[in-house]
N, C-alpha and C positions, 0 to 999 in steps of 0.2 A: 165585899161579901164574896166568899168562896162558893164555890157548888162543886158537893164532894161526890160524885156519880159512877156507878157500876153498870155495864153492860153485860148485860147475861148471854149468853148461847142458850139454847132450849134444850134440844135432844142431845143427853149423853151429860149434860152439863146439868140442867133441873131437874129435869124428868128421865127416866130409863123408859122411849119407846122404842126399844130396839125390836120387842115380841110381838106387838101391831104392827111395826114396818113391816116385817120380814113375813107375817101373816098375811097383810093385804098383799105384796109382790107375788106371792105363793099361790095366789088364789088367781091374781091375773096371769101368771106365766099356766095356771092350768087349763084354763080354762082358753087358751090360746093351743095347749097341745106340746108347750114348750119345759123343758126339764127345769127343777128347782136348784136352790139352794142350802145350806146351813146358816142357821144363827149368826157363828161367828162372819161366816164371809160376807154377810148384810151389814156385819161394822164395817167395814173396810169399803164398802158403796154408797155408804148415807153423808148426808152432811153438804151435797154441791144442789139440792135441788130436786124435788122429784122424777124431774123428764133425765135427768143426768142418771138418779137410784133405777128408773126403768129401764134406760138405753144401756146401763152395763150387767144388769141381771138378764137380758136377751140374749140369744146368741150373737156376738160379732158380725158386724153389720147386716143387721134386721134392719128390711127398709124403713121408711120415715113415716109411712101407714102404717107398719105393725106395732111402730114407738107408740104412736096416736092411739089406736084402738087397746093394745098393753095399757096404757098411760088414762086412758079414759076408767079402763075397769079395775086399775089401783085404785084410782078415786074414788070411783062411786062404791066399792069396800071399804078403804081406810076412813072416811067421812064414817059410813056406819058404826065401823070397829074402831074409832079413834081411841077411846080412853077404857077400852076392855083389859089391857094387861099393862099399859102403861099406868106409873105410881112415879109421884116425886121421888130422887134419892132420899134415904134417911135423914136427917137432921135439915136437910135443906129451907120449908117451910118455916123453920123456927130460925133460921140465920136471917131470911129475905125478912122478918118480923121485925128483928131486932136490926138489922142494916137500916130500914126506915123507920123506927120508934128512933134512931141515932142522929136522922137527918138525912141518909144518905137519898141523893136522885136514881133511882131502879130506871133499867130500860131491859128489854129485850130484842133482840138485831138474830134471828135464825132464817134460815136458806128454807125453812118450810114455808109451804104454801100459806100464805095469809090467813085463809079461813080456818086453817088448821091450826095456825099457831094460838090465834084469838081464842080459839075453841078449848084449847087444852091450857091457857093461861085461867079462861074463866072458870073450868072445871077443874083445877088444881088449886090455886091462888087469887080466889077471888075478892080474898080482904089484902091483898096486896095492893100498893096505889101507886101502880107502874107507869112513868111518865108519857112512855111510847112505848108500842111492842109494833114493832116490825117484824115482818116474812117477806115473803117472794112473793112479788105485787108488780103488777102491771106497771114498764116505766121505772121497775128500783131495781137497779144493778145484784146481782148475786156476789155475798163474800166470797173471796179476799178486797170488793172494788170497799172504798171506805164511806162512802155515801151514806151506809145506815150508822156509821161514828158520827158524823156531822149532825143527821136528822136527829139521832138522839141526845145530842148534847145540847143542840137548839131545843129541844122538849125540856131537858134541866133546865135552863134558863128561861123557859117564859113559865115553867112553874114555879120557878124562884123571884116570876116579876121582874125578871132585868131581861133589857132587850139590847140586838147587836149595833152598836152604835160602831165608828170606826176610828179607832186612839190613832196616835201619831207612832208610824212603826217605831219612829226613834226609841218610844216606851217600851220598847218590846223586850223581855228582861230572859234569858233560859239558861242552862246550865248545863255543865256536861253531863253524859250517861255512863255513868260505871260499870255496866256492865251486868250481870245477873245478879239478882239478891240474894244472899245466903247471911247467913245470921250473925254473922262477923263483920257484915258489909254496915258502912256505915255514909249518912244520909249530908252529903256536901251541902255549902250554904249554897241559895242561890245568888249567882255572880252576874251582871250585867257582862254585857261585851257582843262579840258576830258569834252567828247561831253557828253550833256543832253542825256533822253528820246530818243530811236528811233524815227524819224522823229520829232522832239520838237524841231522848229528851228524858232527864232525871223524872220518875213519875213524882214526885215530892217538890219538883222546883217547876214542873210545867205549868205553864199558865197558858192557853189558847186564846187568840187576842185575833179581832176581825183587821183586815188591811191586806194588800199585796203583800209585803213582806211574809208574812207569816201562811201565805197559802203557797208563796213560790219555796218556803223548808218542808213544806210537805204537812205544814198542821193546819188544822179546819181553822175556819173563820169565825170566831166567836167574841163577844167582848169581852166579857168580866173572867176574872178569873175559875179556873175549870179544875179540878183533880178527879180525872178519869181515866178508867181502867176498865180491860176487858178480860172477861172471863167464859173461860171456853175451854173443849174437849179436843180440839185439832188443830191441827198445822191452820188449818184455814182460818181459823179463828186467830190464832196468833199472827196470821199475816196482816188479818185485814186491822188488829190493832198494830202493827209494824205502820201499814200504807199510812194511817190516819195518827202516825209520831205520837203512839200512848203505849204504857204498857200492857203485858198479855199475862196474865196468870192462868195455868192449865190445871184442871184436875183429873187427876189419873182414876177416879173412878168412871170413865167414860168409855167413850166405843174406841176408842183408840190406842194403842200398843203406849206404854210410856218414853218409848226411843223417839216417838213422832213429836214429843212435848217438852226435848227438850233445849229446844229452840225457844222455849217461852224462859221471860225473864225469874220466875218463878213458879212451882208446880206445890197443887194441893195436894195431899191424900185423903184428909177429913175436908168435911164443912168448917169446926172449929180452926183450923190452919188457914183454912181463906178468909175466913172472917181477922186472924191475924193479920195476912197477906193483904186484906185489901186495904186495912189501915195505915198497914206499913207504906204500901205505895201512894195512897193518898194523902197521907198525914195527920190522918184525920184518929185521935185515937177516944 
């Protein structure tokens, strides 16, 4: 049994909160006494973490008290002002509908704070039946680390009822990686033999399998068969499915320039195109 699964990014990727972010920082940098920013330059800060979004809208090296007390009163704004100007992208909500009426396993892996991500998961997408939604949680690494690929894929599988038993690596089957997908690319069989490149893994022929072997190529530890893909707005997101040997589809409706995405194996411009995209890399059509 297969488990066909998408990890989402949040901000930039589901939702456009770029006018709440950049409002809550606005309202702590003022009330510090400290000068603001633009819209646009709040893309280019979001996305590592909120203490990361505070410590570079401060001025250059503002001690480690004024990060804290900055960093305190984003919060206790943006918690208020969470879902005042942020809205799903277009068509989004009707894609994540039909990705799970299809079978697919949903997860969400963002660098916002935990309560925040929960919060804007239930107030957007509350009939969605998301395996795990992860944020920035006490103890979990911030992306690009791959930690939140693994804990999610562990969510597909025990909602799919299989659990990680440990195969004989000899089983261990992958295939090479071609390279970026463009519409003339075509999908190689998968071939038994020694694994490719760290993380160089055909999204169609990957399988994630638990064992030493398959965590020293740099792929999570899982048993049964996996087709997963991560989808996201930034560089960081296409690393951290790089670290975790899956592939990264980017959509360029996001906070980020489209020069930044295209390091990703594929880039969206619609929802309709990643709902292509994600089939294509999973296999799943």
């Amino acid at each position: 049994m297969d488990v066909n699964m998408v990890i989402f990014d949040l901000d930039g990727t589901l939702i456009d909160t770029i006018g709440d972010l950049s409002a809550a920082v606005e309202n702590a940098l003022s009330r510090g006494g400290f000068p603001g920013h633009t819209v646009d330059e709040y893309r280019n800060m979001v996305g590592h973490g909120i203490r990361n979004l505070v410590t570079r809208a401060l001025p250059e090296g503002s001690p480690e008290e004024v990060i804290d007390i900055t960093l305190e009163r984003f919060v206790e704004y943006y918690t208020a002002h969470i879902d005042v100007l942020s809205r799903p992208y277009p068509g989004i909500p009707e894609l994540l509908k039909k990705l799970s009426s299809d079978g697919f396993s949903l997860a969400v892996a963002s660098n916002k704070f935990q309560a925040g991500t929960e919060t804007l998961i239930r107030r957007f997408f509350s009939d969605i039946p998301f395996v795990k939604i992860l944020g920035n949680a006490p103890g979990l690494p911030l992306k690009p680390d791959p930690e939140v690929i693994r804990l999610a894929i562990a969510a597909g599988l025990d909602s799919a009822g299989l659990e990680a038993a440990r195969p004989d690596p000899a089983s261990l089957r992958f295939a090479p990686y071609p390279g970026k997908w463009s519409s003339e690319s075509t999908l190689p069989p998968q071939t038994a033999g020694s694994p490719p490149d760290r993380g160089r893994v055909h999204p169609r022929a990957l399988r994630l399998r638990s064992g030493t072997a398959a965590a020293e190529y740099g792929r999570w530890p899982v048993a049964q068969p996996v087709n997963a893909v991560m989808v996201g707005d930034s560089g960081t997101d296409i690393k951290t499915a790089r670290n975790a040997g899956i592939p990264a589809i980017a959509v360029s409706w996001g906070f980020r320039p489209r020069t930044d995405l295209e390091i990703a194996d594929a880039i969206a411009d619609t929802p309709e195109q990643l709902n292509d995209l994600i089939r294509i890399f999973t296999g799943k059509n």
